[in-house]
C-alpha positions in Angstrom: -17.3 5.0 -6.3 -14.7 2.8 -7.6 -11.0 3.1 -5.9 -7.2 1.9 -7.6 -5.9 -0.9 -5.5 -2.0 -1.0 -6.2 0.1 -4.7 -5.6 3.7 -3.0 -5.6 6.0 -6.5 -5.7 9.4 -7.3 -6.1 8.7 -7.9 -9.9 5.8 -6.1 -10.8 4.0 -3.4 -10.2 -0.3 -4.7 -10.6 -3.0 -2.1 -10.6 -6.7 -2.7 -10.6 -9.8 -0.6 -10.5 -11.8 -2.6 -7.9 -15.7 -1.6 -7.6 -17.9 -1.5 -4.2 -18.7 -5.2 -4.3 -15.0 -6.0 -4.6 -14.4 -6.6 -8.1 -11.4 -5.8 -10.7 -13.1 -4.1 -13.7 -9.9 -3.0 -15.0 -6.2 -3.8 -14.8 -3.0 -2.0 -15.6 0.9 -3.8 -15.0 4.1 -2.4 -15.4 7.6 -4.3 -14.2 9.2 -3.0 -10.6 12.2 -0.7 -11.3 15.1 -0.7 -9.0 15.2 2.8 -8.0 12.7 4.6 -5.5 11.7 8.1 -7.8 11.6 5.3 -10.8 9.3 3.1 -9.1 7.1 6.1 -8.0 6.8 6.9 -11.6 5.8 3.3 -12.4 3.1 3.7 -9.7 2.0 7.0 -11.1 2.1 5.1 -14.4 -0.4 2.6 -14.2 -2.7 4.6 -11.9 -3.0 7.3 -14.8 -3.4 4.6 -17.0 -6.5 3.3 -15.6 -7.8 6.7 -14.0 -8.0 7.7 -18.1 -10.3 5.2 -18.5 -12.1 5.3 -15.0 -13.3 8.0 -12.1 -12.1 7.4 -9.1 -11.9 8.5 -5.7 -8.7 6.8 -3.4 -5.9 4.8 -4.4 -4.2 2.1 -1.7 -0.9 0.7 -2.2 -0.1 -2.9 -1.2 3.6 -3.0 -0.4 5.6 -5.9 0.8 7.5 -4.1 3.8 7.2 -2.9 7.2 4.5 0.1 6.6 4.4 2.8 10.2 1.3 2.5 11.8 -0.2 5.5 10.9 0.2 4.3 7.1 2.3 6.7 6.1 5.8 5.6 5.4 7.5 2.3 4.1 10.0 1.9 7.4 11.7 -1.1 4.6 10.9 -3.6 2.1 13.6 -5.8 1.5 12.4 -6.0 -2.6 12.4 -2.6 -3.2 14.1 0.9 -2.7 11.9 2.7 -0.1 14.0 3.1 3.6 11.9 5.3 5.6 10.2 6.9 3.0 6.9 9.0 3.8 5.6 7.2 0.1 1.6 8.1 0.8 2.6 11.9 1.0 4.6 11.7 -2.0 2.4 9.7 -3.8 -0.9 11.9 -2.9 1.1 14.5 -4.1 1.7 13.2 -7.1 -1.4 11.9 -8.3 -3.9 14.8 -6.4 -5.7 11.6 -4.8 -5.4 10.7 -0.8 -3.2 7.4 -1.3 -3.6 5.0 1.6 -0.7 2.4 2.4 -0.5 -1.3 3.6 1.6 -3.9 4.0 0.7 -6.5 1.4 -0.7 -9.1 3.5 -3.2 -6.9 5.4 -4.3 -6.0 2.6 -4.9 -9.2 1.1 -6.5 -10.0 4.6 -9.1 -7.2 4.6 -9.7 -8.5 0.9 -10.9 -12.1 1.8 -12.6 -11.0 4.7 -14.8 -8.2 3.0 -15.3 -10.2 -0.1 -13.6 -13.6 0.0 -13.1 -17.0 2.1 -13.0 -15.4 5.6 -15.9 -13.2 5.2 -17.6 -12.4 8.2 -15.3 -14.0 10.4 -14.3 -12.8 13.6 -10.9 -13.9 14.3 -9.1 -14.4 10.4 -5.7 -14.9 9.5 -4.2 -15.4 6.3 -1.2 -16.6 5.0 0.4 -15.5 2.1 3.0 -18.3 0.8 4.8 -17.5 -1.8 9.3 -16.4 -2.1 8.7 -16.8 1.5 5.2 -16.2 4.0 3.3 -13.0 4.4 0.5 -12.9 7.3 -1.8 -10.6 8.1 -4.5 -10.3 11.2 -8.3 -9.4 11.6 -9.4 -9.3 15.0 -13.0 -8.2 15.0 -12.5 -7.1 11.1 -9.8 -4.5 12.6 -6.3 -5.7 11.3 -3.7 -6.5 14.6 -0.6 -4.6 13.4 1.2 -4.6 17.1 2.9 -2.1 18.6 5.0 -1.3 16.1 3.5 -1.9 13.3 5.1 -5.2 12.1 2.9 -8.1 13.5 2.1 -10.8 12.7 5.6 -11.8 11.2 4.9 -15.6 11.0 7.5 -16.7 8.6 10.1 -16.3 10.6 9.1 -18.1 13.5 12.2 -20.2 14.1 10.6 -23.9 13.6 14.5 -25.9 13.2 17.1 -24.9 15.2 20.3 -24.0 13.1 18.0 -25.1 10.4 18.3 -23.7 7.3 20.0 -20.5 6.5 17.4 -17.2 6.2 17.8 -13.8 4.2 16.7 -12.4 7.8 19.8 -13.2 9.4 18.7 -16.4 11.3 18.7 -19.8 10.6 15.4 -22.7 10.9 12.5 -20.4 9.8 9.2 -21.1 8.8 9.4 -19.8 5.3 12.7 -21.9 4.7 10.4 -25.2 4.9 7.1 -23.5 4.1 7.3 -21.6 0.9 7.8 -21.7 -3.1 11.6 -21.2 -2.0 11.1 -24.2 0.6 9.6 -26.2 -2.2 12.8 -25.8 -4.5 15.1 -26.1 -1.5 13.1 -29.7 -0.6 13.4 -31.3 -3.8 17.2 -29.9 -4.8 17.9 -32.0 -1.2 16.0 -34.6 -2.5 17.2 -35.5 -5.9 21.0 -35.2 -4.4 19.4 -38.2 -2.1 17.1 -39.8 -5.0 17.3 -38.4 -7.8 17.7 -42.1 -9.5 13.7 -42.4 -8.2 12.5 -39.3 -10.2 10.7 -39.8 -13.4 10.4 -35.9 -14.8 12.1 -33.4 -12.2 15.8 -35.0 -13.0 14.6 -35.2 -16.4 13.6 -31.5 -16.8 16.1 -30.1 -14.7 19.2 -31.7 -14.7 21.1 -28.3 -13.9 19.7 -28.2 -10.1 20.1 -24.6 -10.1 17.1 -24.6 -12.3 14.6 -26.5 -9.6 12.3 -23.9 -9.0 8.9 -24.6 -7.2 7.1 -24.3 -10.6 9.0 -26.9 -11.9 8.4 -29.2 -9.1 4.7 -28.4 -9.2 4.6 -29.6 -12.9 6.7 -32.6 -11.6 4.4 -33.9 -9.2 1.3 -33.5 -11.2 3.1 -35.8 -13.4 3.3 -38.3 -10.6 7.2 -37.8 -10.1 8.0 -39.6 -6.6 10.7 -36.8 -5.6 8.4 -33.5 -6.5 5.2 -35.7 -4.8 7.7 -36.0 -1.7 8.7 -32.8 -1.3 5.2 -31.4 -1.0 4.3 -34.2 1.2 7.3 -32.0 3.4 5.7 -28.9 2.7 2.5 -29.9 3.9 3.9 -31.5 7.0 5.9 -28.1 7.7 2.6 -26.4 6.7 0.5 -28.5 9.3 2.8 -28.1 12.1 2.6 -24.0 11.4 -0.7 -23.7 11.5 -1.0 -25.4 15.0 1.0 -23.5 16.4 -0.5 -20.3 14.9 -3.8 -21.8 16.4 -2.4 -22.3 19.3 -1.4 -18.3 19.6 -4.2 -16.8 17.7 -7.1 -19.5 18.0 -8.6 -17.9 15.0 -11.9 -18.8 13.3 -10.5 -19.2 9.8 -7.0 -19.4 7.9 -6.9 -18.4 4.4 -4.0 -19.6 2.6 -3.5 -17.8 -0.5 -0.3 -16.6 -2.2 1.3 -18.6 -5.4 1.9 -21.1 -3.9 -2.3 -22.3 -3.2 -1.9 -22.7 -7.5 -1.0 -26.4 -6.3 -2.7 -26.5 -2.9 -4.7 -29.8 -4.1 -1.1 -30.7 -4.0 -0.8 -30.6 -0.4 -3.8 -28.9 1.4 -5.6 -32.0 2.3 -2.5 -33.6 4.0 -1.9 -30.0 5.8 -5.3 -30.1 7.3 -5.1 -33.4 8.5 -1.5 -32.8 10.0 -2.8 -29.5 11.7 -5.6 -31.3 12.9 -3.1 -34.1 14.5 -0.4 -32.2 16.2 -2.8 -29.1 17.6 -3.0 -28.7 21.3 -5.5 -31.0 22.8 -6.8 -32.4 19.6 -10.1 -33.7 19.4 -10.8 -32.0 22.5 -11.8 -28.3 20.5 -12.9 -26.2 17.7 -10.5 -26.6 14.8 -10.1 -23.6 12.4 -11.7 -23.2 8.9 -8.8 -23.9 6.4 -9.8 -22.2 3.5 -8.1 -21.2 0.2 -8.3 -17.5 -1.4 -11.3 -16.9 -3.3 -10.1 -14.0 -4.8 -6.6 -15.3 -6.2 -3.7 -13.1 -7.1 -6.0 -9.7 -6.7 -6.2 -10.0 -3.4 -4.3 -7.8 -1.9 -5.5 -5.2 -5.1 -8.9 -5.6 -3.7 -7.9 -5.2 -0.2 -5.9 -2.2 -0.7 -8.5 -0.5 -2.6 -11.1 -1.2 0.0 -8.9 0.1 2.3 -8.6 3.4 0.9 -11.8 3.4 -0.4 -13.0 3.4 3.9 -10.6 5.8 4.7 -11.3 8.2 1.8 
């Protein structure tokens, strides 16, 4: 029986009716509102919309916040409303459905590993890089939420000290050198350095408020020197990561998916080969499987509708 997968973002709120062999058949979107009963009726929204069109059993919610471990509640989300807020009850409730809830990048986790680039695996991780980097953990196709229910929270491992400046609080993490932001942040630094060597970023964005990491990913498929150099950075930062995430979790394979992948013939290659430089006793063992998403920007649609389509 089919099951609603639910991608509740910052920006928009993605529904897809996802099938038992992991596909989307159908999809519904609406944009995020800022308030927390008007983005329950956004959710309730799209579900209705497809569930007119579709039978289904379960719907999972992918939400990009700390979720309790029992799935129950959204503890925070720093993109949307919900503080401590039991949104499965409310949401079963609503829609007459059991509702299942997960963080975002477990969800996309589960997704490639039933259907996508880590399937089968035993240890998987992926990493979500997008505004800044999600992560979630199989270990023996169970997902590793820790004690709390927060783990793994890989992009703000502090990488620089008093490094750059973080919406967590801190300074030097991961996501501030490893992300779309990181991107944008890289090549404003770069064109204050150089922006005399660049042949279409300067060109295209001479207000450097409006270097975005779209804009440097058209650059540097143009050939521009500065965008070309600052994902040269990002895969250095990106290389270095995943070492020392191999070096903690030793897992089999490493998904990278997220917006961010869009360019990842951009930079995956020269990640790999950085990774496979800096890792604790390289040459000397098994590196991980450094894959891209297979199933794009529904994974964590598919993944959350698995999800609730199991515990259903």
């Amino acid at each position: 029986m089919p099951a609603i997968g639910v991608d509740v973002g910052g920006t928009s709120v993605r529904a897809g009716v996802v099938d038992d062999d992991g596909c989307v058949v159908d999809f519904a979107r609406v944009a995020t509102p800022g308030a927390e009963d008007a983005l329950e009726d956004a959710i309730t929204t799209v579900v209705d919309e497809l569930r007119a069109r579709h039978t289904v059993e379960a719907v999972g919610l992918a939400v990009a916040g700390f979720v309790r471990p029992d799935r129950r509640a959204v503890l925070f989300a720093p993109h949307l409303p919900w503080r401590a807020a039991p949104v499965a009850d409310r949401m079963s409730g609503r829609l007459g459905v059991p509702v299942t809830l997960e963080h975002d990048a477990n969800a996309a986790a589960v997704g490639e590993h039933r259907f996508g680039a880590a399937r089968g695996a035993e240890v998987a991780l992926l990493l979500a890089l997008g505004t800044g980097i999600g992560a979630g953990l199989l270990l023996g196709g169970r997902i590793f939420r820790g004690a709390h229910g927060v783990a793994p929270e890989l992009g703000h491992l502090r990488v620089v000290p008093d490094g750059r400046p973080c919406p967590c609080g801190r300074r030097g993490c991961w996501e501030r050198y490893c992300s779309g932001t990181a991107l944008a942040a890289t090549a404003v630094e770069l064109l204050a350095r150089h922006g005399s060597r660049s042949t279409v970023l300067a060109r295209d964005a001479t207000d450097l408020a409006a270097v975005t990491g779209r804009r440097v990913a058209h650059a540097a498929r143009e050939g521009d020197p500065v965008a070309l150099e600052a994902f040269a950075d990002l895969a250095r930062w990106l290389g270095e990561g995943l070492a020392l995430i191999a070096d903690v979790y030793d897992p089999e394979v490493i998904v990278l998916a997220g917006g961010v992948t869009e360019s990842a013939p951009l930079f995956a290659d020269e990640a790999r080969e950085h990774y496979a430089r800096v890792l604790t006793g390289a040459g000397h063992r098994p590196l991980a499987r450094i894959r891209t998403s297979q199933l794009g920007d529904a994974t964590a649609i598919v993944g959350a509708a698995t999800l609730a389509r199991e515990r259903a």
